[in-house]
Structure formats: C-alpha cells, structure tokens
C-alpha positions as CSV (number, residue, x, y, z in Angstrom):
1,X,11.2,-14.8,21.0
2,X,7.4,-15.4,21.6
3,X,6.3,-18.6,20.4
4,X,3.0,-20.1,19.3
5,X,2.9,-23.6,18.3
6,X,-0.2,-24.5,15.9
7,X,-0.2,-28.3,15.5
8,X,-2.6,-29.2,12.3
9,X,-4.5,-32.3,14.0
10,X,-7.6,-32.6,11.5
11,X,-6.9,-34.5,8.8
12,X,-7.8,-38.1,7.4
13,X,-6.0,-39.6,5.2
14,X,-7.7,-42.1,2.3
15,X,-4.6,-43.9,2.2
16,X,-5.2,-45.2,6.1
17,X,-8.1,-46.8,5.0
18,X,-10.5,-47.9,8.0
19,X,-7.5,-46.8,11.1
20,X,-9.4,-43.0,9.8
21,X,-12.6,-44.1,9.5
22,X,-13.4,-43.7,12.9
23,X,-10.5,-41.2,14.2
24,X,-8.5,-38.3,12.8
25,X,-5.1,-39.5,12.1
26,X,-3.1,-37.9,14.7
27,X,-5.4,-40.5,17.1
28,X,-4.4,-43.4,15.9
29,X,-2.4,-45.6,18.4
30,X,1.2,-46.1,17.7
31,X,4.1,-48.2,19.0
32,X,1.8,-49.6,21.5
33,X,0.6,-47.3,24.1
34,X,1.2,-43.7,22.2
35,X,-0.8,-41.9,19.5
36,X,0.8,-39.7,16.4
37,X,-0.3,-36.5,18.2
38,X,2.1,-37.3,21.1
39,X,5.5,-37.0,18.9
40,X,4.5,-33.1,18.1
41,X,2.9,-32.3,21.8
42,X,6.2,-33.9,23.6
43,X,8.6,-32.3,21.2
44,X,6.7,-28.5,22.3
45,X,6.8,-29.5,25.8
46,X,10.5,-30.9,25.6
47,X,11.2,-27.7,23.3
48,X,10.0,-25.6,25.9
49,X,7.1,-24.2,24.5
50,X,4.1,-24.4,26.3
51,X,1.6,-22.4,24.4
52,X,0.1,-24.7,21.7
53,X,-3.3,-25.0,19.6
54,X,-4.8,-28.2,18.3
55,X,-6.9,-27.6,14.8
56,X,-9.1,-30.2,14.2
57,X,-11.9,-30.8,12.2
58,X,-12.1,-35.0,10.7
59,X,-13.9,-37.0,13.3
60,X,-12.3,-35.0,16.8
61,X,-13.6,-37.2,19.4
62,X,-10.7,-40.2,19.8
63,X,-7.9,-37.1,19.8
64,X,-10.0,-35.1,22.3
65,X,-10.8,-37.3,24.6
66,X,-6.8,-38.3,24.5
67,X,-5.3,-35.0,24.6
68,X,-7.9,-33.7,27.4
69,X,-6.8,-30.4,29.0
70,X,-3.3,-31.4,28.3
71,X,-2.2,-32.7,31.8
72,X,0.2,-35.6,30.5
73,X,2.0,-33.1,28.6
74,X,2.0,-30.3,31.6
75,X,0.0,-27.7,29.3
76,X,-2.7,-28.0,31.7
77,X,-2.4,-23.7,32.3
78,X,-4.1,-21.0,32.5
79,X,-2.1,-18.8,30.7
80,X,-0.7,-20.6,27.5
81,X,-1.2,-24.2,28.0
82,X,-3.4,-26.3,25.0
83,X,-6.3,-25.1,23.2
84,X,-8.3,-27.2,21.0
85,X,-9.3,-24.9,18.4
86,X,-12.6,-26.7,16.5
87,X,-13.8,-25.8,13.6
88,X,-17.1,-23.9,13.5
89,X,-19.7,-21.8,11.1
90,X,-20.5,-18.5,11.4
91,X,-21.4,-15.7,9.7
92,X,-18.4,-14.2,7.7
93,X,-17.4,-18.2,7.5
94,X,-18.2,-20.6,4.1
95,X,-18.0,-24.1,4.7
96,X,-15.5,-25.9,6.9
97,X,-11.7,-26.0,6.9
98,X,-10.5,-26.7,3.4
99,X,-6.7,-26.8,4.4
100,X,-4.3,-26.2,6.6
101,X,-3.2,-22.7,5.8
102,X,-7.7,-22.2,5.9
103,X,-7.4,-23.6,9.1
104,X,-5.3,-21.5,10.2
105,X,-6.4,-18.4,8.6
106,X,-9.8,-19.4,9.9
107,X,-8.0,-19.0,13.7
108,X,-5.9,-15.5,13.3
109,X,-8.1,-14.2,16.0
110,X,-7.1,-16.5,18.2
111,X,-3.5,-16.0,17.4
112,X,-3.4,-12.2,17.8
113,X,-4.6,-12.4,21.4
114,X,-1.8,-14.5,22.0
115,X,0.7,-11.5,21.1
116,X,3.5,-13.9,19.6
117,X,6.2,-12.4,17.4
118,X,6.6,-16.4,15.8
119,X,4.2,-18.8,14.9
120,X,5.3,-22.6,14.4
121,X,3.0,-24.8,12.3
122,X,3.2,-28.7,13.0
123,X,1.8,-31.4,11.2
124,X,0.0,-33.7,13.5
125,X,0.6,-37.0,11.7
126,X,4.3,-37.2,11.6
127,X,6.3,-39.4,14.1
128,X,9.8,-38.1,14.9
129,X,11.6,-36.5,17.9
130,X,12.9,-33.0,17.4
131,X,14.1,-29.9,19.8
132,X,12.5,-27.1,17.7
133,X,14.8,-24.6,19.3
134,X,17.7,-24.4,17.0
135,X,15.3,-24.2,14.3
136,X,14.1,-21.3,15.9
137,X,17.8,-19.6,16.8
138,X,18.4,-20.7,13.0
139,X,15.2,-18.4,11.8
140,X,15.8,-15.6,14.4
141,X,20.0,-15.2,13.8
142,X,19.0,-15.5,9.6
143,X,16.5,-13.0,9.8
144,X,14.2,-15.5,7.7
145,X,10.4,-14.4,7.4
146,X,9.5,-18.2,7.0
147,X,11.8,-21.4,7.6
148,X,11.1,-24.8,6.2
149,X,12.7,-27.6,7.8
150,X,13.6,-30.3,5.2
151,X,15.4,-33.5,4.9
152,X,16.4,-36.0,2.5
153,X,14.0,-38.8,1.0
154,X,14.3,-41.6,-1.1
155,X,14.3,-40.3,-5.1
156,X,11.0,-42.9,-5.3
157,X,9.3,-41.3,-2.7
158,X,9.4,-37.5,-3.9
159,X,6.1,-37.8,-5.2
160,X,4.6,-37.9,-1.3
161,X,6.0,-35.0,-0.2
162,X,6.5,-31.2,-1.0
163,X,10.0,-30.9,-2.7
164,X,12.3,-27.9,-1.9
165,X,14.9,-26.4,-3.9
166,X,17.5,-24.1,-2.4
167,X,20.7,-22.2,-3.2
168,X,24.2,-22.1,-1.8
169,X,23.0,-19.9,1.0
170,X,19.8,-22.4,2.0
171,X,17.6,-20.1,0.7
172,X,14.3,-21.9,-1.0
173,X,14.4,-20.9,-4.7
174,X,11.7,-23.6,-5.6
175,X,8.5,-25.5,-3.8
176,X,6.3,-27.9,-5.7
177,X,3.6,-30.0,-3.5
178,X,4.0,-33.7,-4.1
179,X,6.0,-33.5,-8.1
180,X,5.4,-36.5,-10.2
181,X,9.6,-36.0,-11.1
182,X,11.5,-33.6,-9.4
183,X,15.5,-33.1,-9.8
184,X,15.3,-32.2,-5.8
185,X,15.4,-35.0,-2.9
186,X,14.6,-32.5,-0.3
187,X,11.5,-32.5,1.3
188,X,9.5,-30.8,3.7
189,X,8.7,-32.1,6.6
190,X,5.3,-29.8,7.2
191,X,7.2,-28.0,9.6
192,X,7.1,-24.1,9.1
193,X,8.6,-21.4,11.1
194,X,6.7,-17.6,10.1
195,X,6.9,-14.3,11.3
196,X,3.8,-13.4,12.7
197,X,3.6,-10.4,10.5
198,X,4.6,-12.7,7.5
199,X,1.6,-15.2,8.4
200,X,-0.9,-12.5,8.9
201,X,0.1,-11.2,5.3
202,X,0.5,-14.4,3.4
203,X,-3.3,-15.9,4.6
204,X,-5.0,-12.6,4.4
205,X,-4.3,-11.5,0.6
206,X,-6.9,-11.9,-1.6
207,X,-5.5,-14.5,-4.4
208,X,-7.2,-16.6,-6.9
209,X,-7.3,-19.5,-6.5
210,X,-7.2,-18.8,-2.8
211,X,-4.4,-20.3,-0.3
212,X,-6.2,-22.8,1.3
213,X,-3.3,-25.0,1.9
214,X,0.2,-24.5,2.9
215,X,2.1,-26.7,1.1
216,X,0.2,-26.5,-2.1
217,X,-0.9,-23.1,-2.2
218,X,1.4,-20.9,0.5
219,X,5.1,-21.9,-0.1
220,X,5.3,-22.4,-4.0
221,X,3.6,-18.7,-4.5
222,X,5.8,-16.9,-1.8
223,X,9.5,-18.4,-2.1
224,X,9.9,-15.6,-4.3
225,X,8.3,-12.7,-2.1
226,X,9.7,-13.6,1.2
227,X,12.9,-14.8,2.6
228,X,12.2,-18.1,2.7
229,X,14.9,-20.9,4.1
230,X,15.3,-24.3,4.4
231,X,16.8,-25.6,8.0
232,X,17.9,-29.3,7.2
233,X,17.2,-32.0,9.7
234,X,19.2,-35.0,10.2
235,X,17.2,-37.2,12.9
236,X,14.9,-39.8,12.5
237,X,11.3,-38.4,10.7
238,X,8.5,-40.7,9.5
239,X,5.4,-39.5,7.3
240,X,2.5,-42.8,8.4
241,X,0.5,-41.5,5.9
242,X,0.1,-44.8,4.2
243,X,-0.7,-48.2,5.7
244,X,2.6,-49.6,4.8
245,X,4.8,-46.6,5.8
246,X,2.9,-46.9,9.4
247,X,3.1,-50.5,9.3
248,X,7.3,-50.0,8.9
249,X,7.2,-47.4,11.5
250,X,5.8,-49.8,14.2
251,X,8.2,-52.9,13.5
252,X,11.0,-50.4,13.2
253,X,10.8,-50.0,17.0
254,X,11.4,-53.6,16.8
255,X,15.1,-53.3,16.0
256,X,17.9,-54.2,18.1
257,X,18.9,-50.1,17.8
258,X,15.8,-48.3,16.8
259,X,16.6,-44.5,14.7
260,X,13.5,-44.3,16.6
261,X,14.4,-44.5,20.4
262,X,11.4,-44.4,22.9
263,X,13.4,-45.0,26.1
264,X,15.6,-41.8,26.1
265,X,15.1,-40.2,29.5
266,X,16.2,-37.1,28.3
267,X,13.8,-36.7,25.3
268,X,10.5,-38.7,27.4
269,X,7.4,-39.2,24.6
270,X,4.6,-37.8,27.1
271,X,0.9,-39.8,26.9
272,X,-2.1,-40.5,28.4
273,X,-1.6,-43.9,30.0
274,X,-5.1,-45.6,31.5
275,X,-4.2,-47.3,34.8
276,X,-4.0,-51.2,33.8
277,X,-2.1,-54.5,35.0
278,X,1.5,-55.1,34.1
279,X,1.9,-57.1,30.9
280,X,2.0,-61.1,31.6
281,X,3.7,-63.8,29.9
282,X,1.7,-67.2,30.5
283,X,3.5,-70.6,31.5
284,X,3.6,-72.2,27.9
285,X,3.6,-68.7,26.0
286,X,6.4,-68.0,23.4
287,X,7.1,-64.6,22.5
288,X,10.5,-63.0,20.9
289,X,11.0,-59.4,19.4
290,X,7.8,-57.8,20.6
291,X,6.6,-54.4,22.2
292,X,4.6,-55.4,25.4
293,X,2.3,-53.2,26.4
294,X,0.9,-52.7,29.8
295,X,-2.6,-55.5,30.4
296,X,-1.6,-57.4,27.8
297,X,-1.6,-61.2,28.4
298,X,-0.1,-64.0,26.0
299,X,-0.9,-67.2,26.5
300,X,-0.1,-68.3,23.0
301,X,2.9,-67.0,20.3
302,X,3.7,-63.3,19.7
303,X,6.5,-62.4,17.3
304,X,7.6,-59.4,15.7
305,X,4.8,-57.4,16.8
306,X,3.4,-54.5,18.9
307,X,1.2,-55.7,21.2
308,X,-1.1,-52.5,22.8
309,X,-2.6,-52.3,25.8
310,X,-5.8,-54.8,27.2
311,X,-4.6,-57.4,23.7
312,X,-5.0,-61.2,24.6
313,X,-3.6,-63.6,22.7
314,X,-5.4,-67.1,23.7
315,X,-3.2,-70.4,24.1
316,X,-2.6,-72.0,21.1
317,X,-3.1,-68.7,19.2
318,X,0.0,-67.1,16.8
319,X,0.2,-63.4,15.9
320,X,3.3,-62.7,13.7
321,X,4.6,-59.4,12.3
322,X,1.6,-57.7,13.4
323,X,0.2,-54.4,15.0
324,X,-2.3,-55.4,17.6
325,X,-4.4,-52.7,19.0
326,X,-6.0,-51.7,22.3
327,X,-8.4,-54.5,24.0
328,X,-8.5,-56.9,20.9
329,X,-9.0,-60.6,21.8
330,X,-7.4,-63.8,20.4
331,X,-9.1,-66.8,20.4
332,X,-7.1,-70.2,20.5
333,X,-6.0,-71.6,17.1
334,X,-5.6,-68.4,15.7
335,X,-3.3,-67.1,13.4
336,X,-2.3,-63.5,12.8
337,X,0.8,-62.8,10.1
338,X,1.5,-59.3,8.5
339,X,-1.8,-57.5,9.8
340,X,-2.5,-54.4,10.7
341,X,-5.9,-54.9,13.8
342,X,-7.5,-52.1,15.1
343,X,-9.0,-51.8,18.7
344,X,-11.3,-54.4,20.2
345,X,-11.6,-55.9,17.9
346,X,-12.9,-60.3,18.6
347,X,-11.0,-63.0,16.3
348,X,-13.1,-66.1,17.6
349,X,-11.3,-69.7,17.4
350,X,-9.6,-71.0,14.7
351,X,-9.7,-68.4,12.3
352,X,-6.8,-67.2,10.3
353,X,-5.6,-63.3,9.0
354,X,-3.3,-62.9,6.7
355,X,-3.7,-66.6,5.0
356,X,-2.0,-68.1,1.7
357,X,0.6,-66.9,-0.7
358,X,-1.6,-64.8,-3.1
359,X,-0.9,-61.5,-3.3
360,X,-4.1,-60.0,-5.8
361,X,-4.2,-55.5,-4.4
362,X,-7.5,-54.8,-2.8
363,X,-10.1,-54.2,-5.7
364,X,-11.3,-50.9,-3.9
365,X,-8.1,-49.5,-3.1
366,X,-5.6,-51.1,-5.3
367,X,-2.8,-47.9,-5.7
368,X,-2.7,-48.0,-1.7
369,X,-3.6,-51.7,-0.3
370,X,-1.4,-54.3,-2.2
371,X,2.1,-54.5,-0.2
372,X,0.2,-57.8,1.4
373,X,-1.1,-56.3,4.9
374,X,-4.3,-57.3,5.9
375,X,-6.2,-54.4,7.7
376,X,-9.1,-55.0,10.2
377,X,-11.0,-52.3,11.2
378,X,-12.3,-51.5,15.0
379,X,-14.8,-53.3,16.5
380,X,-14.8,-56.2,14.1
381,X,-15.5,-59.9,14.8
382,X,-14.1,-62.2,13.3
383,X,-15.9,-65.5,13.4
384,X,-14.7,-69.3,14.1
385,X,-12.7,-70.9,11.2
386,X,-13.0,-68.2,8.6
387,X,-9.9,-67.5,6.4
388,X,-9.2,-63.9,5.4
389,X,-6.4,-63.5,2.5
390,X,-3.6,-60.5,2.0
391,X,-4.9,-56.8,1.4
392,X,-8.2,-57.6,2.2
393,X,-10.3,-54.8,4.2
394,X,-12.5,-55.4,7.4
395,X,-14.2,-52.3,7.8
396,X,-14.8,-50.9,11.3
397,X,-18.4,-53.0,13.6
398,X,-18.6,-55.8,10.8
399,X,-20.3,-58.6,12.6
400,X,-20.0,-62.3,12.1
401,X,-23.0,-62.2,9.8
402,X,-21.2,-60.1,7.4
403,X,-19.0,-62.8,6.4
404,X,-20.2,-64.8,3.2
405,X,-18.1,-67.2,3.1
406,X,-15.2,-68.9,4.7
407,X,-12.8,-67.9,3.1
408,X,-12.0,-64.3,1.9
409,X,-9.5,-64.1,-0.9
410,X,-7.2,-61.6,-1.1
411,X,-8.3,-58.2,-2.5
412,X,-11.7,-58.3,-1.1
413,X,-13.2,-55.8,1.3
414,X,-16.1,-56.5,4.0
C-alpha cells in the first residue's frame, strides 16, 4: 500500500477568538512547548509514513516557519518528505480554498505525481496520538473505497461534529455535518482513508452545489455510492476547536495519569524545540501541578498551569489555572486565575486577570466566550494596577493606552 498523507493545516476557527487572529490553528502552542500540527506530523512519522502535504491557506507564516522543511519530524527528503502545498490563483482557479475537499481537489496534480494507490486526509487541529496503520490494514483487508474513523462523544456535544450512522457490518448508512439532534453518538474524527481512484472521482464530478467540503458536502452525498466504513477508535482524541475545549485539553496534561501521555518513549510527540535554559525555580517560588517548560523562571506562584517556554513569573506574582504562552512576562503583584495569555505578551505590576465573581458572556462573542476564561491576545500589555474581569477579550498589540479604565468588567472586549 502507497500512502499519501494530506494533513488540512488552513483553517481558523471564530470560536478561538484572538489565538487565530494571528496564526492558523494548527500553530497555536499547546501543552507548553508543542503546537496542534505536531499530533498529526508525529503520528505519520510514528505510523511510518513519510510522504505528507501540508494545505494551508489562513495566515501560514507561524505554521511555516514551525514546520520548516520538516527536519524535527525526519521528513526532511528528497523523495517524499513534507510539502507545504499553499494556496494560489491561476487561471482555471476562482477564488481561494473554500474547504477542505476544494483544497484538496485544488492539489490532485500534486497527488498524481506522487503515484499513491491511498490517500489519508488529516485534520490539522486535532490533538490525539494514533498509529494509522491498522486503520489502513482495516481499509485494505475490507476492501472499503473510503474509511471514516469515529468514536464516541458526549450526546451534548453531537452538534460539533459530523455524526455517523452505521450498520451491523460497520458500514456508514448515514453522515450529517454537525446535527442540531441526532439519534447517533458517533462522530468523525476528520480522519478519512480513500482510494485514490475513489478521491479522484468523488472531487472531480460536477455537482450542484459543488463539494467544497468533506464533511459537509463529500461523505453525506457518497455513503450511498461507495463503500464507505466506519473504523472505531478508542484512544484519547480532543477537537480544541473552542477556547474552552483547548483550555481542558491543556490542564488535562495536568492529571496525575493524563488519557493524554506526552512522555511515552515509544509514541515520542516530535517538535521544533529553540535552544533555551533549563526551567528554574527561584528561592522563595511556590509552584505545584504545573507543566515547566524549558527558560521559564518563577520567582513567584504557579499552580495548575502550563507554563511555555521564555514565561516569567516575577516575585510576588500568582498565575493560577492558566495557559501561559511563549516569552510572556509577569510583573510582581500580579495575579493570573483561569486565563488563557498568548505569546509575549507584558502584564506590568500589580495588575489582575481573571478578577471578581461575575460571570456576564463576552458581548461580542457571547455563544462561545462565557465559561469564565479570560483570553489575552499576543503582544498585549497590560498596564500597572488595571483589573480585567471573566470573558473579557484583549485583542492581539493592544497597548497600555487602549485601556479606558481601570477596571474591565467582565464581557468587555479591548
């Protein structure tokens, strides 16, 4: 079996708020020193396939500059290796990507000359660990033209997701893209298994309304055409997709047994790692239940939190049930509880994120920003003293100047 592995690596999702508004959401840091796109890449490489594309297309520069030529991953190679397929305008081409199965169709070119008989298709914003190789021996020994992998979700979350039906024989009977109700639990984890023949054919007939995506447009119209099954998954699989499911992911890793296990040597997450410092603990520091990442200094209180690279957390200062990013600074006297602060970003003396007991949803994003995070976007300073309430918004560069007052009730947005 010749394998492709097409990882879809240009989305943004609304839902991630500011973390998007400067990256695509497979670059956004996780669980310290990794980014989301470092779950799929690892699992190819730890799969053993080595011939992967990258489609992107929303704000490419964070995930290019961390993916590279692929070194950390070993796909460094001139035959196979990683390809960052952009997206581009030319003449038989309207527009830019408008889905994944566009994006894709958009690239067939590319995946002819590759001479595959099997073409996997990865989401780029999951985080999970998976050996795609029985999924494969599963679609080769059924003689499947597409497999779906799918696990079980919460009955209250079926409404994120595309929902699978299947029969006695784990054949898909039904596929409806994120169902207001659905009498189904199953989901689809964005993780597709085609014949290359079967792909060609499915994103090159002419429909209307075209297939533009794959689980909106693709599956639902060809369960009925194909043999399509559903290969169930039991391990640990988390869709970030919203601020609160990313924010659970990260303190997750906090457990005393994480589902999520980042130190098995014989499943290794791969990354781009700068060279820095080891992490250091000052003399009158207090920290308990954190991720430490490498040139991270505390000097003050850190609990319950991830704690990324370059962070420093000044004496005197508290962050609590947090996810600190890269090179963000702490002044003394502050305190951090239940935030979610992007890169480098400056939180001068004194001030306070996360403050109070009220509770009010952010007025500009009320269906997705009201669990109580407080999110601050990259870049931001903070100044001396001010108070910021729960689901409030600091968008990404907002100086000191931008803040009115000080103090920002909940629900606001700078």
């Amino acid at each position: 079996m010749k394998v492709l592995a097409m990882i879809m690596a240009g989305g943004a999702s609304e839902a991630l708020s500011v973390l998007t508004a400067v990256r695509s959401e497979p670059a956004i840091p996780f669980g310290g020193k990794f980014r989301i796109i470092d779950f799929p890449l690892s699992n190819c490489v730890n799969s053993g396939i080595f011939n992967v594309a990258l489609l992107t297309q929303h704000m490419p520069r964070s995930l290019n500059d961390h993916v590279g030529v692929g070194k950390p991953w070993d796909l460094d190679r001139s035959k196979g290796g990683l390809r960052l397929l952009q997206p581009y305008l030319g003449r038989d081409v309207g527009g830019w990507q408008r889905g994944t199965a566009d994006a894709v169709c958009r690239n067939l070119d590319f995946v002819a000359e590759q001479r595959v008989n099997t073409v996997l298709v990865l989401a780029g914003d999951h985080i999970y660990k998976m050996d795609y190789r029985p999924m494969l021996q599963f679609h080769r020994d059924q003689k499947a033209d597409v497999t779906v992998a799918v696990r079980r979700v919460s009955p209250f979350e079926t409404h994120r997701f595309g929902i699978v039906s299947i029969d006695e024989d784990n054949r898909v009977s039904h596929f409806e893209e994120k169902p207001r109700r659905s009498s189904s639990n199953l989901a689809s984890m964005g993780i597709y298994v085609f014949k290359y023949n079967t792909l060609v054919e499915c994103l090159t007939e002419e429909t209307d309304p075209p297939r533009l995506d794959f689980g909106r447009d693709v599956l639902p119209a060809i369960v009925k055409q194909y043999r399509v099954l559903a290969y169930p998954f039991e391990g640990y699989w988390a869709d970030v997709g919203t601020l609160q499911a990313f924010w659970e992911a990260n303190m997750a890793l906090l457990g005393e047994s994480p589902a999520l296990d980042l130190y098995d040597p014989q499943w290794v997450i791969h990354t781009r790692s700068e060279e820095r410092p080891p992490a250091k603990i000052g003399p009158e520091a207090r920290v308990g239940g954190n991720l430490l990442s490498n040139g991270c200094i505390i000097e003050g209180t850190a609990e319950r939190s991830i704690i990324s690279p370059g962070v420093y957390v000044s004496a005197g200062a508290t962050v609590r049930d947090s996810v600190m990013m890269n090179d963000t600074w702490v002044g003394p006297g502050v305190v951090i509880d239940r935030a979610i602060v992007d890169k480098e970003v400056h939180v001068a003396e004194g001030a306070q994120i996360g403050f109070g007991e009220d509770n009010t949803p952010n007025r500009h994003s009320p269906e997705s920003i009201n669990t109580g995070l407080t999110i601050v976007g990259r870049r931001a300073q903070i100044p001396a003293g001010v108070r910021i309430g729960h689901n409030v918004v600091v968008n990404p560069g907002v100086t000191t100047q931008a803040f009115p007052d000080r103090d920002i009730p909940s629900g606001e947005t700078l």
